[in-house]
TILUMLO-797290 format. One record per residue: residue in one letter; x negated, y negated, z negated of N, C-alpha, C, O, CB in turn. Coordinates in steps of 0.1 Angstrom, whole numbers, plus 5000, padded with zeros to 4 digits. Each point is the difference from the previous one (the first is absolute). Glycine has a CB too. Example, Ala and Ser with C-alpha at 12.3 -4.5 7.8 and 13.67 -1.06 7.14 Angstrom:
2
a486850574922500949885000499149885000499050004993502950124995/s498549775019499149895000500849894992499549894999499350175023/
% end
This chain:
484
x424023147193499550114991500349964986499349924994498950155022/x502850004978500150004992498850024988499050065003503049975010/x498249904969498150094993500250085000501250054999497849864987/x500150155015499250165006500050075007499450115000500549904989/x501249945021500050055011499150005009499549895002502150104993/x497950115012498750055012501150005013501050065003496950154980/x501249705022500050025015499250085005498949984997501749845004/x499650295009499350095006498849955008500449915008501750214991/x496549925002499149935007499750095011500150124997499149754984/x500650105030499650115011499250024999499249915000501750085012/x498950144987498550095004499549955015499149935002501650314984/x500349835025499250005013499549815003500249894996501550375015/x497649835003499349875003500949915011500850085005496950034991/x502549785008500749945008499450065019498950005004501349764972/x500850285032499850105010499349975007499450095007502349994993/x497949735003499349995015498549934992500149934990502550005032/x496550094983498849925000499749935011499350045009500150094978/x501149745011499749905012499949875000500949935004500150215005/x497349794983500049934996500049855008499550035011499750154975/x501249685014500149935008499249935002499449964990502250065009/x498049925014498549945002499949874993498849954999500950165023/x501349844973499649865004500149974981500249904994501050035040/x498750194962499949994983498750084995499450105003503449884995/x497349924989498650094995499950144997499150095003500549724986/x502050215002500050054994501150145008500649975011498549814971/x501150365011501050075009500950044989499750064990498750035030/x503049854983501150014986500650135001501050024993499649725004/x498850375016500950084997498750124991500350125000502049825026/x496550014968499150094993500449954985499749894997498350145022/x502850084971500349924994498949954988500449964989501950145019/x496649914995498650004991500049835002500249924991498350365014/x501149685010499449905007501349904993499749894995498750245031/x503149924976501049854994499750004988499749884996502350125017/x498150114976499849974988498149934997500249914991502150305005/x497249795005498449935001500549875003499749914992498650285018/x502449785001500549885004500849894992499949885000500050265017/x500949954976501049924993499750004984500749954991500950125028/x497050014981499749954985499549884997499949944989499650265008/x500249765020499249865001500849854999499549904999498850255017/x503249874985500749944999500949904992501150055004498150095008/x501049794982501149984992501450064998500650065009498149784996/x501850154985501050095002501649945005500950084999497550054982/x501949745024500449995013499949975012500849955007499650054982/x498350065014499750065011500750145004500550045010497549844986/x501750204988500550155001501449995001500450085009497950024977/x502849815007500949995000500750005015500550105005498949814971/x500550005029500149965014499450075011500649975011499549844980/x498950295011500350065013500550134993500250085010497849805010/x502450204968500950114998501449995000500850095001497549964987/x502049805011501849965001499950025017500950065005499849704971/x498550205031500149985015500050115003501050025007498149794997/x499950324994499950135005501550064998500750085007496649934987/x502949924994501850114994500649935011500150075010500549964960/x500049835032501049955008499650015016500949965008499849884971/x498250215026500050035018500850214998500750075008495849725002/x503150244976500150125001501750044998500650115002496749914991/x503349865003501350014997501250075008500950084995498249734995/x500850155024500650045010500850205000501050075002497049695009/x500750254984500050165004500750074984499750114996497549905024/x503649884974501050074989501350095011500449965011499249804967/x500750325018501450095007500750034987499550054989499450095035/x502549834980500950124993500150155002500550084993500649745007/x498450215011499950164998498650024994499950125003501749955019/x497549904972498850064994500550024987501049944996497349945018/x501150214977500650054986500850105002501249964999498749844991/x500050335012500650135006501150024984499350014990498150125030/x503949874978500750084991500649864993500650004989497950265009/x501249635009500649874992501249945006500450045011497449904981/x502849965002501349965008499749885006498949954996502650154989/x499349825024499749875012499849904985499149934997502950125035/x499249984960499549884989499050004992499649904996502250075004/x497850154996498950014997498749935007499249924995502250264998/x498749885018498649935007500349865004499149945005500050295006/x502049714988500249885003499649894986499649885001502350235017/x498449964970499449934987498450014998499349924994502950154994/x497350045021498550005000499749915011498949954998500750284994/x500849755016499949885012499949884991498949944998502750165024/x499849864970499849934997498549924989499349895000503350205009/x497550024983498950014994498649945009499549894999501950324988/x498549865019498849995009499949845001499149924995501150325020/x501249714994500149875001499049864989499149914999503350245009/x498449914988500249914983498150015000499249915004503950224977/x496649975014498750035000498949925008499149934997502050274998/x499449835015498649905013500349865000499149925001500650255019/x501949794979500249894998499249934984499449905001503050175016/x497650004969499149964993498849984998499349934993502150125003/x498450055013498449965003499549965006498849994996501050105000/x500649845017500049905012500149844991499449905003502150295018/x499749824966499849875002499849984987500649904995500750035024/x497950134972498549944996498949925003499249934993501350215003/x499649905014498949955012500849915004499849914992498850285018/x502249774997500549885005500349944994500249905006500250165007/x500049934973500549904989499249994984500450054989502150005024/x496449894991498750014985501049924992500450044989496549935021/x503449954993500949944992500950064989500149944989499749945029/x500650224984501250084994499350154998500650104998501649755014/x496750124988499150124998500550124987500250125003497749695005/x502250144979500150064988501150075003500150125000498749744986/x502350035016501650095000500250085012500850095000500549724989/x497850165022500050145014499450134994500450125001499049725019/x499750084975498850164994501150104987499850124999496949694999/x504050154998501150014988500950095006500250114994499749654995/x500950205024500850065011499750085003500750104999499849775008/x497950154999499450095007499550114993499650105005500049755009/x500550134971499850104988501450104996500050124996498249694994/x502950105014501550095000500650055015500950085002499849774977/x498350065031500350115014499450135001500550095006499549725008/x498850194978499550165000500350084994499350104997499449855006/x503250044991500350114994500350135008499150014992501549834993/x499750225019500250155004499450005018500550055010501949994969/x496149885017499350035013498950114999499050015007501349745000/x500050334984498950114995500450115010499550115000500249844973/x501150025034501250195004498650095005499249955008504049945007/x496850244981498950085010500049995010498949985006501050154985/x501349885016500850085015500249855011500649995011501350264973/x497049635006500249885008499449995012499150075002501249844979/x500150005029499450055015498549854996499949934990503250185034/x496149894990499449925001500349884992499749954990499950175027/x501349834998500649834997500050024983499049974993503049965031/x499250114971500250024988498949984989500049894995501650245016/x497549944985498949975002498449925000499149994991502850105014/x498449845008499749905006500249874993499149924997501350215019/x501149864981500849904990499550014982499749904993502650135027/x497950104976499650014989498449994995499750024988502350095015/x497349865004498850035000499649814997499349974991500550315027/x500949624991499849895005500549964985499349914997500950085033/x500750054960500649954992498950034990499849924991502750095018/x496550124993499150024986499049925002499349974990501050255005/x499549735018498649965001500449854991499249964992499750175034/x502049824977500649864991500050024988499549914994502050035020/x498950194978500150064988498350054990499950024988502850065027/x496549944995499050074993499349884992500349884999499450335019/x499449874978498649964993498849905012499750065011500850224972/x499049625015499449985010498950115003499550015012501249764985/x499050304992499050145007500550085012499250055009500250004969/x502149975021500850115004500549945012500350085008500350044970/x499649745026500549925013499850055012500850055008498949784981/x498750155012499550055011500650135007500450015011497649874979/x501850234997500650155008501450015001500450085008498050054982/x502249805004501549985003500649955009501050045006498949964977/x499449915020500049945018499850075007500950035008498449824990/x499350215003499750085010500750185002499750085009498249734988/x503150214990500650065006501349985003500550095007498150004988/x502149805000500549935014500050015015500950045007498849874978/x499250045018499349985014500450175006500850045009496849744984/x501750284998500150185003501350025007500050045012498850054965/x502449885015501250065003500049945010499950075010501350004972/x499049805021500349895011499750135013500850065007498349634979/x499750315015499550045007500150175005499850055011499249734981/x501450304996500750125004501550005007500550085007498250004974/x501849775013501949965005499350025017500350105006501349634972/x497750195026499449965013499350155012500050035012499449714970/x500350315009499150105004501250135005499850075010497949854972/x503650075006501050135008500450005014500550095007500449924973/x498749805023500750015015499149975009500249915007501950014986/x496650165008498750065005498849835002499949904994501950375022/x497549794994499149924997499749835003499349904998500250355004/x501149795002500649845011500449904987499349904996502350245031/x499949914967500049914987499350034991500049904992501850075011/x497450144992499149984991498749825003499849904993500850465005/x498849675013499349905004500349884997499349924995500350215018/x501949864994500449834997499849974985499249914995502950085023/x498650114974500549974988498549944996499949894996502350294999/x496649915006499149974996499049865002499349934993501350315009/x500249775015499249875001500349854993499349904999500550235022/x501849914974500849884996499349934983499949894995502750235020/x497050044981499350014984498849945004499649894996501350344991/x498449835021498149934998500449855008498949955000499050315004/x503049675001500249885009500649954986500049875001500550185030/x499949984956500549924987499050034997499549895003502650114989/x497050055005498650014994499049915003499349944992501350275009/x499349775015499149925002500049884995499049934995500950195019/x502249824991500449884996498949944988499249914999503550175008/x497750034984499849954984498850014997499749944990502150105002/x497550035014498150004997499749855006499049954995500250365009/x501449615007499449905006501649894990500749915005497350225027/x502149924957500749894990501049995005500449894994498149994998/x502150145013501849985005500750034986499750104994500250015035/x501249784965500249994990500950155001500250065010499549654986/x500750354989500750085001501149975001500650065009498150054984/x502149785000501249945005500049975012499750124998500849814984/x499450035029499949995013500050115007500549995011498649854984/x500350265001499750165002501550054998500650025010496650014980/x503349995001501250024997501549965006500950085000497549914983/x501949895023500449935003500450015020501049965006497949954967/x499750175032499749975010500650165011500750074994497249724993/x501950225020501150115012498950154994499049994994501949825037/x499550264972499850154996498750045005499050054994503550005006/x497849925016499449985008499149945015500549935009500650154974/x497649985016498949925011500849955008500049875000498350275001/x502549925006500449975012501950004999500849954991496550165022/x503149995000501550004993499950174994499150095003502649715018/x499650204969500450164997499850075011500549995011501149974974/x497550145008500050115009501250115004500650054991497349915000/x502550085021501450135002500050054991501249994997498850075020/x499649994977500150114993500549954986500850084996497450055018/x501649774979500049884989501749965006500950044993495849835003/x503550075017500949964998501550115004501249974998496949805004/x501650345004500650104999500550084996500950075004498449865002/x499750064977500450084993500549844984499750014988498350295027/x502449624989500349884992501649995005500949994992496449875006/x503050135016501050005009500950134993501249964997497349925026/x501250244975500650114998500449994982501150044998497350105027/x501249844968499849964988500849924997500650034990497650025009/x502149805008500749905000501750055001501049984993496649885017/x502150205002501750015007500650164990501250035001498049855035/x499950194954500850124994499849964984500250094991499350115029/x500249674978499649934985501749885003501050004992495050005005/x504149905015501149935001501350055006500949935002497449904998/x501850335003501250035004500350134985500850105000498849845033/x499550024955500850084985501349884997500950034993496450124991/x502649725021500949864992499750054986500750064992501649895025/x496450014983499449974990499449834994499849974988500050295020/x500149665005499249884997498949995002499349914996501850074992/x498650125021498550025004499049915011498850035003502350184991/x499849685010499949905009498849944985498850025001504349945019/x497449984971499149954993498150034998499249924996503450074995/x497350165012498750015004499650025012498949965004501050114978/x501249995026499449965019499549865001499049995006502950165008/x498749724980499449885005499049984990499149935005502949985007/x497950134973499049974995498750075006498949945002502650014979/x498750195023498650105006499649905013498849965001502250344992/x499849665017500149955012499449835000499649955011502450244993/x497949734983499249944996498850004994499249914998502450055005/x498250194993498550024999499250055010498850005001501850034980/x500150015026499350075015499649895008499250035009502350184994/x498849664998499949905008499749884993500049895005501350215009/x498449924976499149884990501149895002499849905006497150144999/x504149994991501249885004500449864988499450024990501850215023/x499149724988499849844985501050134992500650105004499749515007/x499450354973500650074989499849854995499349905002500150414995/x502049744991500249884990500150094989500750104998500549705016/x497550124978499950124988500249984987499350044991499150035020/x503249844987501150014991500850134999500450064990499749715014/x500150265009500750125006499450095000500850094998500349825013/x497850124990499050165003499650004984500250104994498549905036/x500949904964499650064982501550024993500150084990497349755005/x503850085010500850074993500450115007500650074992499949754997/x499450215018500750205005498550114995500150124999501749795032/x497450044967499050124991500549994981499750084992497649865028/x503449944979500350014989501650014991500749954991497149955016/x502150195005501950024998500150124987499150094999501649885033/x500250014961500150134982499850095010500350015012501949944965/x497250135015499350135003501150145001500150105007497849784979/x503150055001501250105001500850005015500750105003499649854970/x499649955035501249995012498850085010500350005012501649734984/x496750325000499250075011500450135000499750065011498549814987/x502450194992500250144995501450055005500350125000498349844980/x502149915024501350065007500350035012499050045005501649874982/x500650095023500050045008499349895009500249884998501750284994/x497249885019500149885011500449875000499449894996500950275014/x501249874997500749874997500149914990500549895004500150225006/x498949924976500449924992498349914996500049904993502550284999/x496749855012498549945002500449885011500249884999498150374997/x501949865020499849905011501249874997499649895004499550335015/x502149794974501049904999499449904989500249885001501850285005/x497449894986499349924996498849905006499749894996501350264992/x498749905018498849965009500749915010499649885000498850334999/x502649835010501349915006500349884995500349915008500550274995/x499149824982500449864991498949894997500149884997501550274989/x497549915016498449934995500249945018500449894998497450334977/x502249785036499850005014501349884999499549895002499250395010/x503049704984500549965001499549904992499849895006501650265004/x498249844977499549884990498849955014500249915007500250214960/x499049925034498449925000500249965015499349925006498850234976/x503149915025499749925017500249874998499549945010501650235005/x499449724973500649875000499249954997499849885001501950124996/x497450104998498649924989499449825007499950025012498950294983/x501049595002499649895008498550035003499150064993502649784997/x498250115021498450005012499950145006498950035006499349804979/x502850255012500650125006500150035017501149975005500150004973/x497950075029499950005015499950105007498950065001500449784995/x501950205013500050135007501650074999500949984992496350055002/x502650035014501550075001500850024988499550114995499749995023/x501749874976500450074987501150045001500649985011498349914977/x501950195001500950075004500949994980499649944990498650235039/x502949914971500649994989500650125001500050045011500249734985/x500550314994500950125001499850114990498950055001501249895023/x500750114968500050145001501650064993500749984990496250015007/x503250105014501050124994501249965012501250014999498350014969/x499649935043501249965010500449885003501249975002499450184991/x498049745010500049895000498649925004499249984991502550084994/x498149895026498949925003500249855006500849955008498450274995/x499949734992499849865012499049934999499549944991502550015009/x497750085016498350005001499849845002501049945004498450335009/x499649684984500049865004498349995004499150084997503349824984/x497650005024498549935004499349864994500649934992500250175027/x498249894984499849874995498650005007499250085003502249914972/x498749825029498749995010499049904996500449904993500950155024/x497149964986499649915000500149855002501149965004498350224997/x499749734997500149855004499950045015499450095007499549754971/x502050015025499750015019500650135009499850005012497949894983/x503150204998500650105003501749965003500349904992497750254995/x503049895020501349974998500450144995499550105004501049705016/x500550204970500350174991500750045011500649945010499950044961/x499150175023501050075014500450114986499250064992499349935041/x502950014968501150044986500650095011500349995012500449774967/x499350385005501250105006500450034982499549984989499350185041/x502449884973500550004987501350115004500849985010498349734979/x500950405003501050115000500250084988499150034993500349975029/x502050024977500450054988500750165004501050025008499449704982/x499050385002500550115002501150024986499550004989498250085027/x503749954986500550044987500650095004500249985012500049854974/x500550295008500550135000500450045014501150035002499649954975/x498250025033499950005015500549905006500250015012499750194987/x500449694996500449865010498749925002499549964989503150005002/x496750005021499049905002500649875004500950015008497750174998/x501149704991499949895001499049955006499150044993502249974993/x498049915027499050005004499649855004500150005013500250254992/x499549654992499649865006498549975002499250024990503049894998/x497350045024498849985001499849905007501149945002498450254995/x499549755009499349865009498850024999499250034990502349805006/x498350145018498249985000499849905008500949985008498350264991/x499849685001499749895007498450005010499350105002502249784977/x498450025024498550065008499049904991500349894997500550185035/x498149984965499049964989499049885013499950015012500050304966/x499649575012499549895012498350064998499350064993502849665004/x498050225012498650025005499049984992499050065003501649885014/x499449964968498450044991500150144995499050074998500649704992/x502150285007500150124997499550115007499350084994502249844998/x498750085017499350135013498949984998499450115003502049895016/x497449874976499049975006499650154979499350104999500649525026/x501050304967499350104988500350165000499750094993500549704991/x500550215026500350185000499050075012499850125001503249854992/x496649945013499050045011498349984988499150085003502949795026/x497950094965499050004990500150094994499250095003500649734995/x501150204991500750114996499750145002499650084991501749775010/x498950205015499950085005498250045002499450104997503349835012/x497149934996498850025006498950064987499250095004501649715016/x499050164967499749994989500050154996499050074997501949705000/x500350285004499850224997500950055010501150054997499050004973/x499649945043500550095016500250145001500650065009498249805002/x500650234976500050114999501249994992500750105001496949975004/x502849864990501550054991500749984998500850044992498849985001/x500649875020501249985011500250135005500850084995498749695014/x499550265001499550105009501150124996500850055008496349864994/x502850154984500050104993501650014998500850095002496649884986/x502949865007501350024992500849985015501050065001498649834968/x500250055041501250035011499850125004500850015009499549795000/x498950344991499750125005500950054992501150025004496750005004/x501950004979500750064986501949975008500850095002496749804971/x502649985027501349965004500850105008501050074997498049705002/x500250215016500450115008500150104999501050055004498549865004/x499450164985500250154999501450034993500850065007496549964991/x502849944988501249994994501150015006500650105000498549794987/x501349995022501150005005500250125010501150045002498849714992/x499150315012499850105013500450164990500550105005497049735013/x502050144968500050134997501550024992500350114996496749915004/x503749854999501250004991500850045012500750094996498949724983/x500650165034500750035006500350115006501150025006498549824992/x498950275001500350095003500250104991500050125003499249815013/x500950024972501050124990501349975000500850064993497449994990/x502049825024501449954998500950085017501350005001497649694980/x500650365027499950025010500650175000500950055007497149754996/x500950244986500550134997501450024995500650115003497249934992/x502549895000501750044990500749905007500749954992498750124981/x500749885038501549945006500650175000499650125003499649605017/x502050214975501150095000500849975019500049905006500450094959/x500050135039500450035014500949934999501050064996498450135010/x500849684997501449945000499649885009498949944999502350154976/x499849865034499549925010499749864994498949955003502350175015/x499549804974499749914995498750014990498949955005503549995000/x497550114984498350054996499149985010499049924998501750264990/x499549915023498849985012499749885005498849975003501750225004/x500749734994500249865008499449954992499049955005503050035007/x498150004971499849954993498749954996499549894996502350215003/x497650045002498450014999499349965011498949964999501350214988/x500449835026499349965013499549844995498949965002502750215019/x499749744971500349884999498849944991499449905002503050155003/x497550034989499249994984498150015007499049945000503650244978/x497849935025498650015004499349905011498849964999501750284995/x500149725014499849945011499449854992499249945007502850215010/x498549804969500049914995498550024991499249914998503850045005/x496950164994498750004993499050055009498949984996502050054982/x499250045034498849995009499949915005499250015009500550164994/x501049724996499249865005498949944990498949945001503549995012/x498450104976499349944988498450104999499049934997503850004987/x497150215018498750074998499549955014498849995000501650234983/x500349765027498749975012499749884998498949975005501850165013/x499949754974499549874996498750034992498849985004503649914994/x498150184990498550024989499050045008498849974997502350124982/x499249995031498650065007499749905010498850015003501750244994/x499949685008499849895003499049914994499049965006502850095001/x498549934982499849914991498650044996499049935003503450034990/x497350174999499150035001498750005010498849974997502750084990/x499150015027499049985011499449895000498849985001502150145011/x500249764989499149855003499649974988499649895000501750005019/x498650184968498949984995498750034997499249944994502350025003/x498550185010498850085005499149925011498850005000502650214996/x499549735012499549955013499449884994498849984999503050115020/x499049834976498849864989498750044993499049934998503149954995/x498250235002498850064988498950005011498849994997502650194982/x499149845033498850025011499149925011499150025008502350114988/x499749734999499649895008499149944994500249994988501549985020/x497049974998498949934990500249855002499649934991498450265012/x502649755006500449885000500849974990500850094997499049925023/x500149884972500849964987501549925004501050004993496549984994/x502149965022501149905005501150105007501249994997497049805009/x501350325003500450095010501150084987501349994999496250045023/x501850034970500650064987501149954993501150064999497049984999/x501749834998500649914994501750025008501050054994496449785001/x502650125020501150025005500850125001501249985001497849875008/x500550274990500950145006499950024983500150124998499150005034/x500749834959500350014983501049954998500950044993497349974999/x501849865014501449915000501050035008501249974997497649854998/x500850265019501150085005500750164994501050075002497849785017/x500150164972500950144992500949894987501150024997496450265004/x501949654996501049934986501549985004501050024993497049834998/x501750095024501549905008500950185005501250035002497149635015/x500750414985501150125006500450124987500950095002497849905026/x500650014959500550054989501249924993501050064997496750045002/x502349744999501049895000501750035011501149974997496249844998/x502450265016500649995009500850184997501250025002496949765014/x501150294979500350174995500949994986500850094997496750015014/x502249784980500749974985501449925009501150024996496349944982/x502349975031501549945004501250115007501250005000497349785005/x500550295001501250125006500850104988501150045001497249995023/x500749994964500450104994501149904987500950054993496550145015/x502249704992500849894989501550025011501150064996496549714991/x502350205019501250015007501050145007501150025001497649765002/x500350264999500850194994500450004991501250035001497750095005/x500749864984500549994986501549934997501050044994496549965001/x502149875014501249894995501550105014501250004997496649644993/x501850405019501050055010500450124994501150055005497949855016/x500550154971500150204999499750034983499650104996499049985034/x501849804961499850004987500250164991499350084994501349655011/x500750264996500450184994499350125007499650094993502849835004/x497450065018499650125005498250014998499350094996503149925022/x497249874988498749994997499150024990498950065000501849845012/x500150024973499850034986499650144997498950024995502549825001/x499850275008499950094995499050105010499350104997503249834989/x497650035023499050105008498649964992499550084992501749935035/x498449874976498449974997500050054985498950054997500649715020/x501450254973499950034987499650154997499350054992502449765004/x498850245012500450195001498850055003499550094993502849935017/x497149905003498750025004498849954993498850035004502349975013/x499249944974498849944991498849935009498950034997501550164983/x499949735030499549945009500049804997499449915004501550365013/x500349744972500149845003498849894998499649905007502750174984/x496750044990498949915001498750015008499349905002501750074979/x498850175024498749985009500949925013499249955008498950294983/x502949755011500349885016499949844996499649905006502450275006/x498549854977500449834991498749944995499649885000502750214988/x497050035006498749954996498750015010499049944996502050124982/x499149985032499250005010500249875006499149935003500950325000/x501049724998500749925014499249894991498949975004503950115009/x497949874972499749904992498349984996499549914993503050145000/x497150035011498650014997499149955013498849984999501850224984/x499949795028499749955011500049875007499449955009500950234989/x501349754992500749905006499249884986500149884999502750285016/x496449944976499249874989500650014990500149894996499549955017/x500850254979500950054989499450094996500050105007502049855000/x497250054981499450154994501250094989500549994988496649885013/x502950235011501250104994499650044988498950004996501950115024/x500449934971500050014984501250125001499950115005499449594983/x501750245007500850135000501150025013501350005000498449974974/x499750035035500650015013501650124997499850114998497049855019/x504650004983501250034999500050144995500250115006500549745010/x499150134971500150154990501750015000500949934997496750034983/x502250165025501450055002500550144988499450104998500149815031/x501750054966500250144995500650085007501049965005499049964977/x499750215021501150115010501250014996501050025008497550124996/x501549844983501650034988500949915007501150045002497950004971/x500449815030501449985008500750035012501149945002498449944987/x500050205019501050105007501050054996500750085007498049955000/x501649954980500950054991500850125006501250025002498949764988/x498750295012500550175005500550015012500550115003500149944977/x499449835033500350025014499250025004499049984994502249935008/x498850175015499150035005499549885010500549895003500250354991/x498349825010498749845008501350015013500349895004495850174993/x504550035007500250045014501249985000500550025011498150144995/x502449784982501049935002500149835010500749955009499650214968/x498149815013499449855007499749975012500349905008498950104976/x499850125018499750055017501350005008500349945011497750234982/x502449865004501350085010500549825003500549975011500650364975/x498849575005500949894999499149895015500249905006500650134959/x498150075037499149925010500850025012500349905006497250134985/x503150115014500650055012500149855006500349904993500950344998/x498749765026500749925008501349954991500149914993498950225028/x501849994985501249954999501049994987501350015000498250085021/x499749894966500649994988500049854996499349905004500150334989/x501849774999500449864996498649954991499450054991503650005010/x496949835003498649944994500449904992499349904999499350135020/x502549994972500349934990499150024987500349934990502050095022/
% end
C-alpha cells in the first residue's frame, strides 16, 4: 500500500461459525481474535497474519479480476508473492529485521486495488500489520486472519474449518511460548495439506510455470514453506530485498533475478541439501551430504535444449541409516506428508500430460515409456509414506527403529533408480522431468529421505526448451528409437 492508500475492510462476517474445541479462544469471531491479540506482542501479531496469508495463498488464479489481462494478473500474483514472502520473513529473520520491515514498506505498493480478491488481501493486510502503529497491530492482523479465512470459506465448509483449525493450532503454539521464529519457520500445517490446499496450489503451480516465466523459483520457495523445510537465510533476506524497481516489471525479470540470488548462494559453505544452478537455459543440480554419508551427485546441464546428464549414487553405511531413521523418527508426520505430496504430483502431472499426447504412434509409445518410469517412482513415495504411517504406529522403540531404517535403505534404493535414469536417458529424461516441474519435489523428496535436507531441489528454467516441444523428448523414449 502505497501512503494513503486504503485498503478495503470487509463489512460481512466470516460465513462459518465453528469454534474448535481444543482452543480457548474462536478465531473465526472476529471480536474474540482481536481481544486476543491485543494481549500479545507484536510478533506474535506479525507471525500468525504472515501464516494466515501464506496457507491462503494457494487460492490466487489468473482468471480472477474480470476485464484484466493474464499479465496483468500475473504482476498481481507476483505482487502477492513478494508480499507474504515479506512478511513471512520478518518473522523468520529478527536479525535483518529493519531492512525486511523497509522491503515490506515498498511491497505494499499497489496492494490497495478495490476489486482485490481475498488472498490478495490476505497478503496486504499481513504487510500492514508489520507496518502499523503498535495500537493498530492487533486489528490489522486480525483482519488478516478475516480474509485467510474467507480465501478458505469460498471452498465450503470443510476448508473453512481446517484453515481455522491451522490459525487457533498457531495460536495455541504461542500462548504456551513457542518462539515466533520457530513458528515461522515450521510446516503450514497440523498434520498434512489439506485436498483442497493442495489442489488448488497444484493448479496454480502448473498455469504460473507453463507462462516461461521463472515461476519454478516460488513453487520451491512456497513448497518449502508448506513443509517447514531447512532455509538458508542469506538467500531468503536477500530475495525480500531485491530493488524494488525490478518488482514493477514484467515477471520474468524479478523471478531471473531471484534465479541469480539461488545460483550465488547454492555454493555458499556449510550449505546442505539439494542445490541446483541455472537461469535462462541452464542447470546443475548438485548435492551435498552429511558426515558418515557417501554423496550421491547428479549434475546436469541444460543449454539451448541440449542436456548433459552425469550422476552416481552409492549405498550410505550403516551409522548413516542409523541418523535418517532418527531423523525420520523425530517429525513422521513430514515425511509422511512430503512422500504423499510427491505422489500426488507425479499422478496428477501425468494425467494432464496424458491429455495432449498427440495421435501419433511413437508419442503414445513414448508416453507408455515415460510414465511407466514415474509410476514406479509415485507407487515408491506411497510406499514410503505407508511404512511411515505403519512406524508412527508401532509402540515398540526397537520394532520402530527397524522398519525406519527400512524406509531410509528403500528411499536410498528409489534415489539410485532415478540417478541412473538420469545417467541412461539424460536428454530425454532432463527434459521431461523439467517440462513437468516434477524434478524438485522427486529430487527433493528422495534427498530428504536418504538424510539430505532439501533446499533448492533442481530449479529448472522452462526457457530452456528453447521453444521445443516436451513430445519431441517423449517420442525419443519409443521402443524402437535410436537411444543415442
Amino acid at each position: 500500500m502505497a501512503d494513503g492508500e486504503q485498503i478495503p475492510i470487509l463489512d460481512g462476517e466470516v460465513p462459518f461459525r465453528v469454534g474448535i474445541a481444543n482452543s480457548e479462544i474462536d478465531f473465526s469471531n472476529p471480536d474474540e481474535r482481536l481481544r486476543w491479540l491485543q494481549t500479545q506482542p507484536a510478533d506474535v501479531a506479525w507471525v500468525i497474519a504472515a501464516r494466515a496469508a501464506l496457507r491462503a495463498l494457494p487460492g490466487l488464479s489468473l482468471a480472477r479480476g474480470s476485464g484484466r489481462s493474464r499479465l496483468t494478473r500475473r504482476r498481481m500474483i507476483l505482487r502477492v508473492f513478494r508480499a507474504v514472502d515479506a512478511a513471512w520473513a520478518v518473522s523468520a529473520f529478527p536479525g535483518s529485521r529493519d531492512a525486511l520491515r523497509n522491503a515490506a514498506r515498498q511491497a505494499s505498493s499497489g496492494m490497495g486495488d478495490l476489486q482485490a480478491t481475498p488472498v490478495e488481501r490476505a497478503a496486504a493486510y499481513a504487510l500492514a500489520t508489520l507496518l502499523a502503529s503498535n495500537t493498530d497491530t492487533p486489528a490489522r492482523a486480525s483482519t488478516a486472519i478475516g480474509y485467510a479465512l474467507d480465501m478458505a470459506g469460498e471452498g465450503g465448509k470443510l476448508a473453512f474449518e481446517t484453515m481455522l483449525d491451522a490459525i487457533e493450532t498457531d495460536a495455541n503454539l504461542l500462548r504456551e511460548r513457542f518462539s515466533p521464529v520457530t513458528m515461522a519457520t515450521s510446516q503450514l500445517w497440523r498434520n498434512r495439506p489439506p485436498e483442497w490446499a493442495i489442489d488448488r496450489w497444484e493448479e496454480l503451480k502448473r498455469t504460473l510455470i507453463a507462462a516461461n516465466e521463472g515461476w519454478h523459483v516460488w513453487s520451491l520457495w512456497y513448497e518449502n514453506r508448506l513443509f517447514g523445510h531447512v532455509i538458508q537465510d542469506q538467500l531468503e533476506v536477500s530475495r525480500a530485498l531485491i530493488d524494488d524497481e525490478l518488482w514493477h516489471q514484467e515477471p520474468r525479470i524479478a523471478n531471473t533475478r531471484i534465479q541469480e540470488l539461488l545460483d550465488k548462494n547454492q555454493n555458499q559453505p556449510g550449505l546442505q541439501g539439494v542445490g541446483g544452478t541455472g537461469v535462462a537455459g541452464e542447470i546443475r543440480p548438485q548435492a551435498s551430504s552429511p558426515p558418515n554419508m557417501v554423496p550421491l551427485e547428479a549434475r546436469a546441464t541444460i543449454s539451448l535444449g541440449a542436456i548433459g546428464v552425469s550422476a552416481t549414487a552409492e549405498v550410505v553405511d550403516d551409522p548413516a541409516i542409523e541418523a535418517v531413521a532418527r531423523q525420520i523418527k523425530g517429525a513422521p508426520q513430514v515425511f509422511e506428508q512430503a512422500a504423499r505430496f510427491a505422489a500426488r504430483s507425479i499422478e496428477r502431472e501425468l494425467e494432464t500430460l496424458a491429455a495432449k499426447i498427440p495421435n501419433e504412434p511413437e508419442a503414445i509409445e513414448g508416453y507408455r515409456e515415460v510414465r511407466a518410469v514415474l509410476q514406479r517412482l509415485q507407487k515408491g513415495f506411497e510406499g514410503l509414506a505407508a511404512s511411515v504411517e505403519e512406524a508412527r504406529e508401532v509402540t515398540d522403540e526397537a520394532q520402530q527403529t527397524v522398519l525406519l531404517k527400512k524406509v531410509a535403505r528403500t528411499a536410498l534404493a528409489m534415489c539410485n533408480g532415478f540417478v541412473d535414469w538420469f545417467d541412461e536417458n539424460g536428454n530425454r529424461a532432463g527434459r521431461v522431468i523439467a517440462e513437468l516441474g516434477l524434478a524438485g519435489v522427486i529430487s527433493g523428496t528422495l534427498s530428504y529421505f536418504a538424510g539430505i535436507p532439501p533446499m533448492l531441489s533442481f530449479p529448472v528454467t522452462v526457457a530452456a526448451m528453447s521453444g521445443q516441444s516436451i513430445w519431441e523428448a517423449i517420442k525419443a523414449f519409443a521402443p524402437n528409437k535410436d537411444k543415442k
